[in-house]
C-alpha positions in Angstrom: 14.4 -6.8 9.9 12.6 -10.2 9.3 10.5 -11.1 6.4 6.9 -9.5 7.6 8.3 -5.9 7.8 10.0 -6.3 4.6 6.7 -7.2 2.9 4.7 -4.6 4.3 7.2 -1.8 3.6 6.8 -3.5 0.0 3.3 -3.6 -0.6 2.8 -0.1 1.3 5.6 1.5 -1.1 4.0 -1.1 -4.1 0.6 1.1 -3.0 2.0 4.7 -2.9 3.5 3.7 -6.1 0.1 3.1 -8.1 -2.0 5.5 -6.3 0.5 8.4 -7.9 0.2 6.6 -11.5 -3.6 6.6 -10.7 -3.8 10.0 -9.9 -1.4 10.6 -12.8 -3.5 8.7 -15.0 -6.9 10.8 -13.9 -5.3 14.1 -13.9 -4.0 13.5 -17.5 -7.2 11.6 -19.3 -9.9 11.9 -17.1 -10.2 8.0 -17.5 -12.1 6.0 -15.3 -8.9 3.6 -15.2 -7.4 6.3 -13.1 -9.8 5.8 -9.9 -9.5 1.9 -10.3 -5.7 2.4 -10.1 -5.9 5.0 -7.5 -8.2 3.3 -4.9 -6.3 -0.1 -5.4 -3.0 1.6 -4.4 -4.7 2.5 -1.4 -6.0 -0.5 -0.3 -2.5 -2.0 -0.9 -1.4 0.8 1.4 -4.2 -0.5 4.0 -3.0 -4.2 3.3 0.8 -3.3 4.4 -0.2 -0.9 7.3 -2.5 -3.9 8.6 0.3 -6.6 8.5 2.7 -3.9 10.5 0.0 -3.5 12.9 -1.7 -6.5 13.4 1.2 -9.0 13.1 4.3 -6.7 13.6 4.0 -4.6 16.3 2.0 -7.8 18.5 5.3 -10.2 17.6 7.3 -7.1 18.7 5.9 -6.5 22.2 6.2 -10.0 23.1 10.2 -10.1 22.9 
């Protein structure tokens, strides 16, 4: 594995990681905070699944 996969399996695990402390958050205190954790984890979920695709998986075919 080089460096780019490693970094988007990071940030995409980084991104399930604070979506379930958002939804944790929300579900125990109804707190806005909750939705502002939850939909960042997700777009650091997008962010990792966009390197893998745009940069991965183009870098891959061409070997």
């Amino acid at each position: 594995m080089n460096k780019g996969m490693i970094a988007a399996i990071v940030i995409e695990l980084v991104g399930i990681g604070a979506t379930g402390i958002g939804i944790g958050i929300e579900l125990a205190t109804s707190a806005d905070f909750g939705m502002v954790v939850t939909t960042s984890g997700s777009c650091l979920i997008a962010m990792g699944g966009v390197i893998w695709g745009k940069f991965i998986c183009i870098n891959r075919k061409k070997d």
